[in-house]
N, C-alpha and C positions, 0 to 999 in steps of 0.2 A: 730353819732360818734363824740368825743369830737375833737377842732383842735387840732394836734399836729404839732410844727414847729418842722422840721432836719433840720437842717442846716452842709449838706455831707461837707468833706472834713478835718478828722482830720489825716491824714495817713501821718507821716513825712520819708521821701525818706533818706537815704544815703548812696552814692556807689559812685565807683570810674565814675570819668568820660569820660574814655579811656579803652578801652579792652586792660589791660595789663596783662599778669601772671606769677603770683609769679616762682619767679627760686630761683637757688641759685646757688654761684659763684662757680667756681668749677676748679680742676686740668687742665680740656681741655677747658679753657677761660682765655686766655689773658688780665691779667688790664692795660688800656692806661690812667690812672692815679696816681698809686699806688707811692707815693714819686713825685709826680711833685710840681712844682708852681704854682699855680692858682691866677686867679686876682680878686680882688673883688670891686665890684663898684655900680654903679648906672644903670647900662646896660650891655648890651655885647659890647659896644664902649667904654664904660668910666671908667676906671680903678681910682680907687682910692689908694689899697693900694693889697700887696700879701698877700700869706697865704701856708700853709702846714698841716694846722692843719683839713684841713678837706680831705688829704691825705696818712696820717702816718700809718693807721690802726691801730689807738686807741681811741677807745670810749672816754676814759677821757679829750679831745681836743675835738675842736668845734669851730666854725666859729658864733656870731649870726647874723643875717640877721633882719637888721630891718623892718616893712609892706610893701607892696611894694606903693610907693607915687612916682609924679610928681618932684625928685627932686634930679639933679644932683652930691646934696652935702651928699644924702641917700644911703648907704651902705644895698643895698636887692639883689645882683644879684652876683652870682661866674661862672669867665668864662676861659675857657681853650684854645688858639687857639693851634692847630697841626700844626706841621711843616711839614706836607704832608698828601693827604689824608687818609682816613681811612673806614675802614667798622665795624660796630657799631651793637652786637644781642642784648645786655640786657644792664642795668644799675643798681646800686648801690643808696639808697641814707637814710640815717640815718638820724633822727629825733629823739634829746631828748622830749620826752612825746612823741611819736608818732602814735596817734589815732586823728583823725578828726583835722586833718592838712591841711595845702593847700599850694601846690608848682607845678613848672611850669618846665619843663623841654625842651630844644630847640636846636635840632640840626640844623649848619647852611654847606651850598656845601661851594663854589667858590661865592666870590665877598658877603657875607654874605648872601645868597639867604635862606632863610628857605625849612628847608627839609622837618621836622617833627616837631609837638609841643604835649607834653603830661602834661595834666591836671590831677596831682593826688592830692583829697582831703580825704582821706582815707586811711592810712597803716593799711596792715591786720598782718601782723608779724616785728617782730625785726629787721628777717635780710636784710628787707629793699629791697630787691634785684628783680627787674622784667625782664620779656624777652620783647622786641620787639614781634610786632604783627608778623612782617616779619625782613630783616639785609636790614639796611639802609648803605646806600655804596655812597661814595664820599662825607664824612662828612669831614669838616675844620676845625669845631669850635665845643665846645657846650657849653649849658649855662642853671644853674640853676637858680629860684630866687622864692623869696616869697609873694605868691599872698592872706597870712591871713591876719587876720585883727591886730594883734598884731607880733610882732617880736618872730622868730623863731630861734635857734639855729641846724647849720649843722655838726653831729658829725661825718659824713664819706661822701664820693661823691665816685665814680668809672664809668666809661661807661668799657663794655667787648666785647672781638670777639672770635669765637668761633674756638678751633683749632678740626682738623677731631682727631673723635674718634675712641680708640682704640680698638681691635677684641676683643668681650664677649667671656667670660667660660661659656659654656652652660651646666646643668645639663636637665635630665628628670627622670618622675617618672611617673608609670600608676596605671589606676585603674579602674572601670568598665566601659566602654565607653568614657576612654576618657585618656586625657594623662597631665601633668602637670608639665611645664617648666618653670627651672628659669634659671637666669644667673645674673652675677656682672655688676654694672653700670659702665659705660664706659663714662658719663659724653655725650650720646647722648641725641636728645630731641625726637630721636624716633626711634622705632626699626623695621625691616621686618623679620615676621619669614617664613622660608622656611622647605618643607619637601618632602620627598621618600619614599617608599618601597623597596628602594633599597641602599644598601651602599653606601656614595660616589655621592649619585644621578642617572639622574639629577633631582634640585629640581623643586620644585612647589610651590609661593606665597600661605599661609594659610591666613596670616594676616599682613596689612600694616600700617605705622603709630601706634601702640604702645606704649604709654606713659610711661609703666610699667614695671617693670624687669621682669615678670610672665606671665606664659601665657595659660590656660587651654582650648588646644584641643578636643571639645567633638565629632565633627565630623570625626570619628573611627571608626574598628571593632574589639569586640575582637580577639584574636588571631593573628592579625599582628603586626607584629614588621614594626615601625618606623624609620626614620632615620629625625634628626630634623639640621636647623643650623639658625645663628641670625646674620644678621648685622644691625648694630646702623649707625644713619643718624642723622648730624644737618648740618648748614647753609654753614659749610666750606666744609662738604663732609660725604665720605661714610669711613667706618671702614672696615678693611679684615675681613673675614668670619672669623663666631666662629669656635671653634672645631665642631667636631657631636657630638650628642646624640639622643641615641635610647633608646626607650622604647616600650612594650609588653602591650598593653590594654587586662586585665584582669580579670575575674570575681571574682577573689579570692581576694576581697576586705572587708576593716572594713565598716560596717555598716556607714549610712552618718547621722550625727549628727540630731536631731531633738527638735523640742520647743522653737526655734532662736526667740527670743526676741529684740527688740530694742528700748530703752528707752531714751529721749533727757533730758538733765541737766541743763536748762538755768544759774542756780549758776555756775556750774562748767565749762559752755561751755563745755561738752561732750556729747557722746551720748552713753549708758549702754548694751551693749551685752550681752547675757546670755543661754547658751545651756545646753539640756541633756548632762551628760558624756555617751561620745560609750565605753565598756569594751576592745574593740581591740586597741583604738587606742593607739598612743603612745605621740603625738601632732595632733594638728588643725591651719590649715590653713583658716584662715580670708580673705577675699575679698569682694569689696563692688565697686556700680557704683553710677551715679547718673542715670540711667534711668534703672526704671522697668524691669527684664529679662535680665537684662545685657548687652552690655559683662562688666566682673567684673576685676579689677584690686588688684591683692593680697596687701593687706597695713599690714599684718603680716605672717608669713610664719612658726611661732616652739612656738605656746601657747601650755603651757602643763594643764594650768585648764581649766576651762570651762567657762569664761567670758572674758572680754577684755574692756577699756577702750581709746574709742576714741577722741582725743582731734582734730585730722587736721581736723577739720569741718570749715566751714561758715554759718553763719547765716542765714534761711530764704531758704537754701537749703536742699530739699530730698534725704539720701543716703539712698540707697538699698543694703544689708547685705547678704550673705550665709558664712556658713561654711563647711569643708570638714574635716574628720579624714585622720589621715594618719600612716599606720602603716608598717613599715620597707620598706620605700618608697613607698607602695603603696597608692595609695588614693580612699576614697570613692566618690559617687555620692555626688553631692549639698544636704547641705540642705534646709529647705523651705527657701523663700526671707522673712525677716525682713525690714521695713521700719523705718525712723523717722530721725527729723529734728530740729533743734532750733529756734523758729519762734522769727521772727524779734520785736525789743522792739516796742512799739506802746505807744507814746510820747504825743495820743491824751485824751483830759479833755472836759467836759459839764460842765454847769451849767444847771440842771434840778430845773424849778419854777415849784411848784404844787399849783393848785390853789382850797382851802376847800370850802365846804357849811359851811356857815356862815360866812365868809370873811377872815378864816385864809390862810396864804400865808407861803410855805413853802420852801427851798431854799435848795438844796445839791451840792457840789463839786463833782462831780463824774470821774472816770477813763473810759474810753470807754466801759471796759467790765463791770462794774458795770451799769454803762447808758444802754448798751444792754441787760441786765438782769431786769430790772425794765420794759424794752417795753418790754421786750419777754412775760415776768409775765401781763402786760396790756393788752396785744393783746390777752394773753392766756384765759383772765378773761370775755374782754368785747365779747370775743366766746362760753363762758359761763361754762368755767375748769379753773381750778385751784384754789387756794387757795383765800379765800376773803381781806386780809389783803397782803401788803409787808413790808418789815422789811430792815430798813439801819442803819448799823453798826457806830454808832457818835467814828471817831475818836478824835472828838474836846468838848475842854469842858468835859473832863470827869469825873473830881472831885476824886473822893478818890475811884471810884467803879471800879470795874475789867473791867466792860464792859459796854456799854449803845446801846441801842438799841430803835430805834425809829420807828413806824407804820404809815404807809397810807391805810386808808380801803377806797377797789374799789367806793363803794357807795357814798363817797364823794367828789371824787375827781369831779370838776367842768371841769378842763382843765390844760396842763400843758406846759409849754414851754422848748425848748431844744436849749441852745447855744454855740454851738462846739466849741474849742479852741487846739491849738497844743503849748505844751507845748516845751520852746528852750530847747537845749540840750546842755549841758558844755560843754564847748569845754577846 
């Protein structure tokens, strides 16, 4: 067997460096920054000069923060002290360009004690906006600042706390083994749904912790009538009970969708849905998890064709897809689970030497999957399948021709070497 060098390791990483997630600011969240003053300096001690413009809530204003350096005369850090203290669930923080950025966020108690520090080098959306892992309580102070390598502009700042939320409108719908609830967001960050066979109660925890305004009960019987109710729960507290709703698990249901397809868009960053039309129905209801089998969290609730496109994806993550019909409130069974994901970009490059009988010496730039497709073809040959010849595509040097293409036959090849490389990434 000829040598072949690997040299592993072209796989470039990039993710947040703190378990933060995305929120957004909402009617029952308090801004403890919204119009204030803010100081902007060299630290959270050294004020240089104010600001408002990274408070007004207007994009078009901005604060820039030069890299963060050793230097008391460098304007990288904006800090707010509170004139009492405070309890802090999520924060705010805009960045013009804001993809593969790097900023530092710090909450301080009593006497400048550090509470919490979050390392975010990643914004996944515009609005900027993350929750706390948990509500950090008996904060002072807090303080942003810029930990890239070149100077960054801050077009908004906010820390939030969260006020109790208020009692959900609870709807229900059934349909063959199971039942199917929604209700309006109430700006909690999680909900308990409860249920009866009796009017009024009393109830029984189904499901706790809830993300999702939707909720599909399959553990039912036909022919019982339910009694369902919802309270929403974040950090400041619990919301009064929703209304009730009841529903009848029935067998006189539209047929449940079938041929769920799901196709990922790395162009578009979406991922392509596609089902049979059911003749009963009258809309479909979308829901999707990230783990096989579910449970599913509805992310559309009244498509009236038969496809969907989703964009709230991340990258490098597997959603799992069913859909249900639904007609004159009732709904059908699932249908099959569709899978698919946007796999993460892959930033690693080779240089593959091939080395000929007779002393020719041959050189390619390759892309990892390209490199892996020349060994798969090598391994596949010297086991004795496949084709005698491989074929690489010259995008260089092309001349006036449409295409050029160039040959390595197995028989010659003496040895070849492989020198991995990761390619940086614009920032």
């Amino acid at each position: 067997m000829n040598k072949i060098k690997r040299l592993l390791g072209f796989f470039l990483l990039v993710s947040l460096c703190v378990s933060l997630f995305p929120a957004f600011a909402s009617a029952n969240q308090v801004s403890l920054l919204s119009g204030k003053t803010v100081q902007v300096g060299s630290s959270h001690t050294n004020y240089i000069t104010t600001t408002t413009a990274v408070t007004d809530n207007n994009l078009a204003t901005g604060t820039s923060l030069a890299k963060g350096v050793s230097d008391t005369s460098i304007k990288d850090t904006i800090t707010y002290d509170f004139s009492s203290v405070q309890s802090i669930d999520s924060f705010k923080i805009i960045i013009a360009g804001y993809t593969n950025q790097s900023f530092a966020i710090v909450f301080y108690g009593a006497n400048a004690t550090e509470l919490a520090k979050y390392n975010l080098t990643t914004f996944t959306s515009n609005d900027g906006v993350y929750e706390l892992p948990q509500r950090l309580t008996g904060v002072r102070k807090v303080a942003i600042w810029n930990n890239h390598t070149a100077a960054q502009t801050v077009l908004e700042w906010d820390v939030y706390r969260d006020v109790a939320p208020i009692s959900p409108e609870l709807s229900a719908s059934a349909g063959n083994e199971l039942v199917s609830l929604n209700w309006n967001s109430t700006d909690a960050r999680s909900y308990t749904i409860q249920r009866s066979t009796t009017a009024g109660g009393p109830y029984e925890v189904v499901a706790d912790n809830v993300t999702s305004t939707s909720y599909i009960d399959s553990n039912v019987i036909n022919g019982t009538t339910y009694y369902y109710v919802v309270v929403g729960k974040n950090n400041e507290g619990t919301s009064p009970i929703s209304n009730e709703a009841s529903a009848t698990a029935t067998v006189n249901a539209p047929n449940a969708p079938t041929n769920l397809t799901a196709t990922g868009d790395n162009e578009k960053q979406s991922i392509n849905l596609h089902w049979d039309s059911v003749t009963e129905a009258t809309y479909y209801q979308v829901s999707r998890s990230t783990v096989a089998g579910g449970p599913y969290n509805t992310i559309v609730s009244d498509v009236t064709g038969t496809s969907l496109e989703d964009f709230d994806i991340v990258q490098g993550i597997t959603y799992y897809y069913v859909v249900i019909s639904v007609n004159q409130g009732v709904v059908s069974q699932l249908s099959n689970e569709a899978s698919a994901k946007l796999e993460v970009p892959d930033y690693g490059r080779a240089i593959l030497t091939i080395y000929i009988a007779g002393g020719q010496i041959k050189e390619y730039d390759l892309s990892s999957a390209e490199l892996n497709a020349f060994i798969s073809w090598y391994d596949a040959k010297d086991a004795g399948s496949g084709p005698s010849k491989f074929a690489f595509t010259k995008t260089w040097n092309k001349g006036p021709f449409k295409a050029r293409t160039e040959y390595v036959i197995f028989d010659k090849i003496l040895s070849f070497d492989v020198d991995e490389y990761d390619v940086a990434v614009e920032e």
